[in-house]
VOGU-3710 file (C-alpha; in Angstrom, 3 decimals, decimal comma):
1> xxxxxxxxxx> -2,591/-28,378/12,322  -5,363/-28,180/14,961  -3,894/-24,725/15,820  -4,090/-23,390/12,307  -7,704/-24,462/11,357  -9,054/-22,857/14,694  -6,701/-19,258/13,679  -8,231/-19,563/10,341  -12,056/-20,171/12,076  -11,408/-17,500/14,450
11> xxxxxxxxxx> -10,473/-15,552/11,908  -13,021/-15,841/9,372  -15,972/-15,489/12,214  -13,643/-12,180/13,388  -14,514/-11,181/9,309  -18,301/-11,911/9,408  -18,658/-9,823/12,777  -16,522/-6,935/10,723  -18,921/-7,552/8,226  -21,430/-7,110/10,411
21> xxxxxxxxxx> -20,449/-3,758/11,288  -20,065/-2,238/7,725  -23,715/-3,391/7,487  -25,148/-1,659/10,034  -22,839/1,672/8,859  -24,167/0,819/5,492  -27,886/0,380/7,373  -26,908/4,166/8,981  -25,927/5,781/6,101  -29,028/4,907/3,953
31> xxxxxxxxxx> -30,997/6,397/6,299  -28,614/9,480/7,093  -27,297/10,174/3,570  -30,110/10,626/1,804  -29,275/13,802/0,381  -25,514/13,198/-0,307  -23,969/13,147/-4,044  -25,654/10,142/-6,486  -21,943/8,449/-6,844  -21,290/8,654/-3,294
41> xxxxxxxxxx> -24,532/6,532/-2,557  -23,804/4,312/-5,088  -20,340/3,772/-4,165  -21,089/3,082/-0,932  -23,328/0,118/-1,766  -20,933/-1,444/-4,517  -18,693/-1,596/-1,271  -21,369/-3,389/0,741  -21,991/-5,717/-1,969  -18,311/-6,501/-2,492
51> xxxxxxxxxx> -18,280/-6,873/1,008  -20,738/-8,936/1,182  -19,233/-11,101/-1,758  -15,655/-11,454/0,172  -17,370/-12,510/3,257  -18,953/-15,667/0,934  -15,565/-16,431/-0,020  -13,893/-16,507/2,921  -16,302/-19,486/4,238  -16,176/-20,942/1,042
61> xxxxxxxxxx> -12,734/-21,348/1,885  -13,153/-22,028/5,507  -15,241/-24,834/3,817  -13,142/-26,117/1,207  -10,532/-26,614/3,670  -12,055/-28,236/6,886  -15,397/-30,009/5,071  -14,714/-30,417/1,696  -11,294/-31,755/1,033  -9,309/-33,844/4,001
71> xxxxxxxxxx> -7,430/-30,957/5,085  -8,225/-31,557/8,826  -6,287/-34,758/8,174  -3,744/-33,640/5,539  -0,545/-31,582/6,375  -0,297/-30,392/3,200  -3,815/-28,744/2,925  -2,835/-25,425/4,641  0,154/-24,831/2,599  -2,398/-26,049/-1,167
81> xxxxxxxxxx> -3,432/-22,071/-2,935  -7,480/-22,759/-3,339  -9,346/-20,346/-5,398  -11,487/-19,193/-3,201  -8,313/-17,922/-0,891  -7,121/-16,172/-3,846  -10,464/-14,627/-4,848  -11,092/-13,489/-1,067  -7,694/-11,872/-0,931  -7,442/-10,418/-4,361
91> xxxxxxxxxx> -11,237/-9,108/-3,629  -10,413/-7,708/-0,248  -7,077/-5,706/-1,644  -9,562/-3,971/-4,154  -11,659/-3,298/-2,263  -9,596/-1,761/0,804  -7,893/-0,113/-1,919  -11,061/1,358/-2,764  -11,990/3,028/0,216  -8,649/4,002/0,746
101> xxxxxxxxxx> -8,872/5,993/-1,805  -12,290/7,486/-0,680  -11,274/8,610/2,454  -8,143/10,574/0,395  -10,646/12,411/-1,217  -12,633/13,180/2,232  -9,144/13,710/3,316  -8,950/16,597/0,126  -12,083/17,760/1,347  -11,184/18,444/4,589
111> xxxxxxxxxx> -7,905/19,795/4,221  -7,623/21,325/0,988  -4,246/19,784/0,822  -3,662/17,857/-2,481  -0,413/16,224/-1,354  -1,916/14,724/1,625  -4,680/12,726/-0,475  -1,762/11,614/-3,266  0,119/9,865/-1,232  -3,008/8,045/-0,042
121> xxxxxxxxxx> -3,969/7,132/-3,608  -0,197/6,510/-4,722  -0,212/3,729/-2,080  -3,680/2,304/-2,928  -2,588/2,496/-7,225  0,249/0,172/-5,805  -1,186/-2,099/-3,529  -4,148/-2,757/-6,196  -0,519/-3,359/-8,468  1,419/-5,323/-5,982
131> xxxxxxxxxx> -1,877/-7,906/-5,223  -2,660/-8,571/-9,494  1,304/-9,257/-9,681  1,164/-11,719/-6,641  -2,008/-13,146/-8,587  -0,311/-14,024/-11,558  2,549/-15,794/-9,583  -0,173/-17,495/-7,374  -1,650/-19,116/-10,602  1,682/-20,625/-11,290
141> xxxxxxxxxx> 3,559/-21,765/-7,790  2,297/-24,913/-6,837  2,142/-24,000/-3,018  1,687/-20,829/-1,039  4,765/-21,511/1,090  6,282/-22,085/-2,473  5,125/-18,460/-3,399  5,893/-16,497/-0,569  9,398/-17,996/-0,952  10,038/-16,980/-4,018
151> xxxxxxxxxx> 8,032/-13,761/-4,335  7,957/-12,448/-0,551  9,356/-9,468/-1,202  6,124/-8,702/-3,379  3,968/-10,233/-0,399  5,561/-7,635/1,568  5,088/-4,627/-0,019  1,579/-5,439/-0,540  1,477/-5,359/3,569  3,511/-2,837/4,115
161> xxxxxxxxxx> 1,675/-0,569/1,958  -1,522/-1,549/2,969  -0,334/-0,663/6,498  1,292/2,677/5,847  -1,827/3,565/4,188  -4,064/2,601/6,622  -1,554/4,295/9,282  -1,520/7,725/7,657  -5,401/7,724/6,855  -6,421/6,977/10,102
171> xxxxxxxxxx> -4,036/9,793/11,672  -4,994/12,443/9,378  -8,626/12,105/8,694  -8,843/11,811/12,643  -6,584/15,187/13,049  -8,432/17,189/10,462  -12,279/15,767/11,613  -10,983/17,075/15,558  -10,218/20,607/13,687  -13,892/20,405/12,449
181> xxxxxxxxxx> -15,167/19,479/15,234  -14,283/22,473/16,874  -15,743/24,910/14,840  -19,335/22,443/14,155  -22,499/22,461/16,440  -23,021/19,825/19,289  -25,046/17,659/17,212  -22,543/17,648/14,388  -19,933/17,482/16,970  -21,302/14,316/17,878
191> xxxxxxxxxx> -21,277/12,781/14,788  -17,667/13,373/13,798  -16,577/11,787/16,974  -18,867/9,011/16,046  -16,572/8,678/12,579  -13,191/9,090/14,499  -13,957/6,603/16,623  -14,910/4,208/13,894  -11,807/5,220/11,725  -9,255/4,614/14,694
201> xxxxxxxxxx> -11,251/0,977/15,442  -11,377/0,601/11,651  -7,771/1,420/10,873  -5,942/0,232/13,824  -7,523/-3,320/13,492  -6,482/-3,617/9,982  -3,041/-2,161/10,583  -2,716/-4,657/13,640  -3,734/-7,366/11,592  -1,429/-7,194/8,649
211> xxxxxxxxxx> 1,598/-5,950/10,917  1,026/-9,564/12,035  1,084/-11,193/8,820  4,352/-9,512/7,866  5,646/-10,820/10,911  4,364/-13,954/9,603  5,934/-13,331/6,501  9,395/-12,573/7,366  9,132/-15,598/9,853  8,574/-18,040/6,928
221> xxxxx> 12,090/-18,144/5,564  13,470/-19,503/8,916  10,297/-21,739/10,163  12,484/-24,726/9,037  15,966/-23,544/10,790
//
C-alpha cells in the first residue's frame, strides 16, 4: 500500500514538473509566435489551459486518496474509481489526442505526404473513441480492477494506440525537421534542433510511460495466481 501511494506521489509531482515544462514552451511561444496563424495561437493556449486543468485534477486525486478519504489505511482505496481519476484521464486522452493530431498536420506540412498525417489522426479519432467507451464502463464497474478485468482489452488499445502514435510522430516529425534543417540558416538550424530534442524527450517519455502501464495491464489478470 505504502508502495503504491508513493508511485502515485511520484507520479503526480513527475506531472506538475511536465507541466512545468509546457509552461515555459507555452511562455516561449508567446513571445516567439507572435506572427503565426490566429487558430494556431489560440490552440496553443486552450492546450495550456487544459493542461493546466488536468494538472488540478490529478492532485485532487492525489488528495482524495491520501487526505481526504482513509485510503492510506484502507486496502480497498487504490482499487475505488474516484472522479477526479476519471476526469484526469479522460482529460489527458483528449488532450494528447489533440496535439497528436497537431503535429500530423506539421507533419503534412513538412512532408507533403497526406498518408503520413492520416494515420496519425486515424489513431488519435480512436484513442479519443477507445477512452469515452472505457468512460461509460467506468461509470458502471464498481472497481477499477473490476473494469480492467472485464474491459482490458479496451484499456489496451487505448495504450497501445496512444503509444504507436506517439512512436511514429516522434520518428517522423524528427526525420523530416533533420531534412529541414539542412537546407535552413544557423539560427533556424538551431531552433529545429531545439524542437527535435523536445519531441524525442516529449514522445519517448510518454511512450515509456504507457508501455509500462500495459505491462501493468496485462500483469493484472495473473496478480492473484
Amino acid at each position: 500500500m505504502v508502495n503504491a501511494h508513493t508511485m502515485i506521489e511520484v507520479g503526480t509531482l513527475v506531472g506538475s514538473m511536465l507541466y512545468g515544462m509546457v509552461t515555459i514552451q507555452a511562455y516561449s511561444y508567446i513571445e516567439a509566435g507572435k506572427k503565426d496563424a490566429t487558430w494556431i495561437r489560440w490552440f496553443i493556449a486552450c492546450i495550456w489551459i487544459f493542461e493546466t486543468c488536468n494538472t488540478a485534477l490529478a492532485w485532487i486525486y492525489l488528495n482524495e486518496l491520501t487526505v481526504s478519504s482513509p485510503g492510506a489505511n484502507d486496502p480497498t482505496a487504490l482499487g475505488r474509481i474516484y472522479w477526479p481519476f476519471v476526469a484526469c484521464i479522460v482529460s489527458h486522452d483528449c488532450l494528447s489526442a489533440a496535439v497528436q493530431s497537431f503535429y500530423g498536420y506539421r507533419l503534412y506540412i513538412l512532408s507533403h505526404r497526406f498518408a503520413f498525417s492520416l494515420l496519425q489522426w486515424t489513431g488519435s479519432i480512436l484513442r479519443v473513441a477507445f477512452i469515452f467507451s472505457l468512460l461509460v464502463f467506468a461509470v458502471k464497474s464498481s472497481s477499477l480492477a473490476d473494469l480492467l478485468l472485464h474491459h482490458r482489452g479496451l484499456a489496451i488499445g487505448t495504450v497501445s494506440t496512444s503509444a504507436i502514435v506517439d512512436i511514429c510522430n516522434t520518428v517522423l516529425l524528427c526525420w523530416h525537421l533533420k531534412k529541414f534543417t539542412r537546407r535552413g540558416t544557423r539560427q533556424t538550424s538551431r531552433m529545429v534542433d531545439k524542437i527535435i530534442l523536445w519531441s524525442v524527450e516529449a514522445g519517448l517519455l510518454t511512450s515509456i510511460s504507457v508501455t509500462c502501464v500495459l505491462f501493468v495491464m496485462l500483469a493484472i489478470p495473473h496478480a492473484g495466481k
